[in-house]
Structure formats: structure tokens, C-alpha cells
C-alpha positions as CSV (number, residue, x, y, z in Angstrom):
1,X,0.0,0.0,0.0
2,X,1.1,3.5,-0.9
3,X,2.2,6.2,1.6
4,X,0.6,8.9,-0.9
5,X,-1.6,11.6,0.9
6,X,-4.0,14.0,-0.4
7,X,-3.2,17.6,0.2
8,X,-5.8,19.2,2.4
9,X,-5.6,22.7,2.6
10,X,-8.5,24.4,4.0
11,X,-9.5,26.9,1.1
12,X,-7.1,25.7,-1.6
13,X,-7.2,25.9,-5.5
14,X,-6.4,22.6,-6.6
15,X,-6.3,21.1,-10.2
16,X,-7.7,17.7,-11.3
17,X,-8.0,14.9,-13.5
18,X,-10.8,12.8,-13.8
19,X,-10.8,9.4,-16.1
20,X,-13.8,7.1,-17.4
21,X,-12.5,3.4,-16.7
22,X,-11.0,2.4,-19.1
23,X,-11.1,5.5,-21.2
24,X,-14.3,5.4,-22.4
25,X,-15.5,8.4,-24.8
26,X,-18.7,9.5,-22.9
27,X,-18.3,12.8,-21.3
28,X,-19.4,15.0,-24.3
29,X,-22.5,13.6,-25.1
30,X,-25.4,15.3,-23.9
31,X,-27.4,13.3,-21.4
32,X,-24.0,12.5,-19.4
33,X,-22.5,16.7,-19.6
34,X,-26.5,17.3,-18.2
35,X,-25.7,14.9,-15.5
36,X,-22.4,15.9,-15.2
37,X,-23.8,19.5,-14.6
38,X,-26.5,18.6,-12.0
39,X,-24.3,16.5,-10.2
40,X,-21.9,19.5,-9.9
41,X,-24.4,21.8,-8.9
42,X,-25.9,19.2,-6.4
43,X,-22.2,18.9,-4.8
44,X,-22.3,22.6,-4.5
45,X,-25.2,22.9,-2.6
46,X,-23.8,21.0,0.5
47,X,-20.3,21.9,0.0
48,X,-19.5,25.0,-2.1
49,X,-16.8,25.7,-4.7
50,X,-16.1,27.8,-7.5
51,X,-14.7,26.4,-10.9
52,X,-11.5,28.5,-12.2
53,X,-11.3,26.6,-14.9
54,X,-12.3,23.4,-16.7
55,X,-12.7,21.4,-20.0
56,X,-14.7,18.3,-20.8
57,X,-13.2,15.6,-23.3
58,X,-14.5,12.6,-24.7
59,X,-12.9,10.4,-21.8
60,X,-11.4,12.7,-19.5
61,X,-11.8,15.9,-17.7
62,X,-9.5,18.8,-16.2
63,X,-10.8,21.5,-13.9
64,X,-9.2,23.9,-11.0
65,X,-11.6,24.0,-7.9
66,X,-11.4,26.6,-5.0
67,X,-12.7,25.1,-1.5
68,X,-14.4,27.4,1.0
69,X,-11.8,29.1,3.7
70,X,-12.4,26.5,6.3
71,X,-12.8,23.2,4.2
72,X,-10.3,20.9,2.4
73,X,-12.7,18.0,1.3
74,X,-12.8,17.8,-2.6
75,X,-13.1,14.1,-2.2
76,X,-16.7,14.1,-1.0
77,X,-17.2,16.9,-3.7
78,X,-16.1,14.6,-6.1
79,X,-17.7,11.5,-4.8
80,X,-21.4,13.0,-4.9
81,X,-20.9,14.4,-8.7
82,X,-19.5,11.0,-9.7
83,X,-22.0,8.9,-8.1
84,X,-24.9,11.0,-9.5
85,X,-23.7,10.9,-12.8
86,X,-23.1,7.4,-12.3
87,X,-26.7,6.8,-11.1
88,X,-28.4,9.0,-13.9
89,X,-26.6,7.2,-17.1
90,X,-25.3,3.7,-15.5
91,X,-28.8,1.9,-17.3
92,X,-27.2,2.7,-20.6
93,X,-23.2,2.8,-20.0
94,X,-22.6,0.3,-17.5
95,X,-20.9,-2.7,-19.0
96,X,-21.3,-5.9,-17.0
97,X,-18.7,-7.7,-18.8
98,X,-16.6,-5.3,-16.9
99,X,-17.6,-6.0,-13.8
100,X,-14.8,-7.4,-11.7
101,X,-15.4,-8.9,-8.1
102,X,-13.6,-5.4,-6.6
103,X,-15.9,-3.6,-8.6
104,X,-18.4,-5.2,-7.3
105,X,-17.7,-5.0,-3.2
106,X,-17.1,-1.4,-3.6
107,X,-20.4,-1.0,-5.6
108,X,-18.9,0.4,-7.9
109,X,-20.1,0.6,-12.0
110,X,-17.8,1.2,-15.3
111,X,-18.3,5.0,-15.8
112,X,-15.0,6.2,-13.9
113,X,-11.7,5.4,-12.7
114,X,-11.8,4.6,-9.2
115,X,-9.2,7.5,-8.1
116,X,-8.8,10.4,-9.9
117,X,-5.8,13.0,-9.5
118,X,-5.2,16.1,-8.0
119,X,-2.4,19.0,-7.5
120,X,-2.5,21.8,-5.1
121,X,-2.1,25.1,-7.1
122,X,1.0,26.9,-5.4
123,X,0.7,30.4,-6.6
124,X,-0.1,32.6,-9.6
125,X,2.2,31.1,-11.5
126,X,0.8,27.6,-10.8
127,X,-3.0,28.8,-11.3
128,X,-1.7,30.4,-15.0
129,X,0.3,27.1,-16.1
130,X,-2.6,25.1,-15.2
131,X,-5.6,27.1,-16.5
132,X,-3.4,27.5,-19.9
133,X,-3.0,23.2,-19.5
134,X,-6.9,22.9,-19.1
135,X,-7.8,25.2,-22.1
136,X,-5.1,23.9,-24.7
137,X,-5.9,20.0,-23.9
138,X,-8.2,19.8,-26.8
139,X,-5.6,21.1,-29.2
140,X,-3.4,18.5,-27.7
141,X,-5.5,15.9,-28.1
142,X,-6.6,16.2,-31.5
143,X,-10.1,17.3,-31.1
144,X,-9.6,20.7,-33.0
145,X,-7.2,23.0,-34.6
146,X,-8.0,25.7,-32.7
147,X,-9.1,26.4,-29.2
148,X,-11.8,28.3,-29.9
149,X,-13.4,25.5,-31.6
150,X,-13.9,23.2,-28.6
151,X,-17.4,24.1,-27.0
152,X,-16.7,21.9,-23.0
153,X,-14.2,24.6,-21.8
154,X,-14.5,27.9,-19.6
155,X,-12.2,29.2,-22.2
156,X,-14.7,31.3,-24.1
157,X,-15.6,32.5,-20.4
158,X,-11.8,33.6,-20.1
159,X,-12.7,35.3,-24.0
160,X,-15.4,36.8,-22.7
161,X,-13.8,38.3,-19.5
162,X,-10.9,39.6,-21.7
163,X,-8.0,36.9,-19.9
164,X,-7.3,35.6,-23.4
165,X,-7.5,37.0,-26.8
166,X,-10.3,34.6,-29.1
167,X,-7.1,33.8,-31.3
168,X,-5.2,32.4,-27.9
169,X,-2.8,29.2,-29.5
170,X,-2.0,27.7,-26.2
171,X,1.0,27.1,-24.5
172,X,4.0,28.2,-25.8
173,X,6.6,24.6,-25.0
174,X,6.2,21.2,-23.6
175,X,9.1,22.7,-21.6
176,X,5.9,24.6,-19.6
177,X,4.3,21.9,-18.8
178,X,6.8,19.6,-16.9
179,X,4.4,18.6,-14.2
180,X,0.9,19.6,-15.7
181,X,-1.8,17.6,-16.7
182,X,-2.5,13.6,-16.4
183,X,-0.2,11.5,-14.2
């Protein structure tokens, strides 16, 4: 067993990653970015955040949360957005031919990894690097030419408060991005 520990920072901005098992491509289609959006607003409710940033791929997301002053819990955040989702589309994406014995025990399904990752934000610097990361991911993945063109990203609310130009290319060299993004 690992002796890895979550950072817990009361009030931090912390980036994540977030995985379907086994890198399913499900996130973008409607009735799963509805749930995905309900279950994030649900979460909220109980245990506030703001978004700084995010962007919704195919089988992944990225995002940069900032907790309340006196909390450090993004886990139960995260657990009550994945569960709902997994609750409002498992009928039509769980696959039982997946289901291992683990799975099982933890009552678990096959829409997400079981962990997902996280980074505390250090400073400004950090925040930039990362929120630059989140908005060029579909450019690196192949999804579109431009960033502009990808509609699942706060980018074009970073446009709209005049952070970016609407001809923003992205990051400027991998070089940046030495410990950014997925593990």
C-alpha cells in the first residue's frame, strides 16, 4: 500500500484529473455533460466551490476548484458528482462484462476510474500554467485545430472576460508543462 496523501488545505485551489475506466468516450454527449452539470451543482449545494477553470473531453476531464476558507474536502465533492452521474446514465453505459469482483464489493459501475488526480495550485504562477493546461488540452489531443473551436471549456468564459484573446494558441513549449496535466 502506498504512503501517498492528499493535500488538504483548507481553502485551496487545486487542479484535477478525472478518467472514465477504461477510457471510455462518454463525457461529451449530452445526457451524461447534463448529468455531469446537475451533479456538480448538487455537490455545490452541500459543500460549495467555485470552478476556475475546466474542460470536458471525450474520456477525461481537467478543472481547478477553490474550496471554502475553512474546508479541504474535494473528495466528497467529487464522490457526490460521480456517483450522480453514475446513477443518472449507468442503465445505458454500465458494462457488465466489466464488472470485476472489486468492482463489485465497492459498488462500484464502469463509468470512472476509481481514483482520480489532484495538485494543489501553489501560486499565480501555478494557477496560469494550469488554467493555460486545461484550455489547450483539446488542441493536444486532436479534437480541433484551434481552441476556440472546442465548445466543453470555460475558455470562451476567459474570451469573454478579456483573460485571453479569441485567437489564444495555447502554450508556448512542452518545456511549460513539466508537471501539468494527467499523471
Amino acid at each position: 500500500m502506498s504512503n501517498y496523501r492528499r493535500a488538504n488545505t483548507e481553502g485551496g485551489t487545486y487542479f484535477f484529473t478525472v478518467v472514465t475506466y477504461r477510457r471510455q468516450c462518454f463525457l461529451c454527449d449530452e445526457r451524461v455533460r447534463s448529468a455531469l452539470r446537475a451533479g456538480i451543482n448538487l455537490a455545490r449545494k452541500e459543500h460549495p466551490f467555485s470552478i476556475d477553470a475546466w474542460v470536458l473531453l471525450p474520456d477525461h476531464l481537467h478543472c481547478i476548484w477553490t474550496l471554502p476558507p475553512d474546508d479541504a474536502d474535494f473528495g466528497i465533492r467529487w464522490a457526490i458528482i460521480k456517483r450522480y452521474v453514475t446513477k443518472q446514465c449507468n442503465p445505458e453505459l454500465k458494462r457488465d462484462d466489466w464488472m470485476k469482483p472489486s468492482k463489485v464489493k465497492r459498488k462500484e459501475s464502469t463509468l470512472w476510474q476509481r481514483r482520480f488526480w489532484e495538485h494543489q495550485i501553489r501560486d499565480d504562477q501555478d494557477f496560469e500554467k494550469h488554467v493555460d493546461y486545461i484550455h489547450y488540452n483539446p488542441v493536444k489531443h486532436g479534437l480541433v485545430k484551434q481552441v476556440l473551436d472546442w465548445p466543453y471549456s470555460t475558455f470562451h468564459r476567459y474570451v469573454k472576460n478579456g483573460v485571453y484573446g479569441h485567437d489564444w494558441t495555447g502554450i508556448c513549449s512542452e518545456e511549460q508543462m513539466v508537471d501539468v496535466g494527467e499523471p
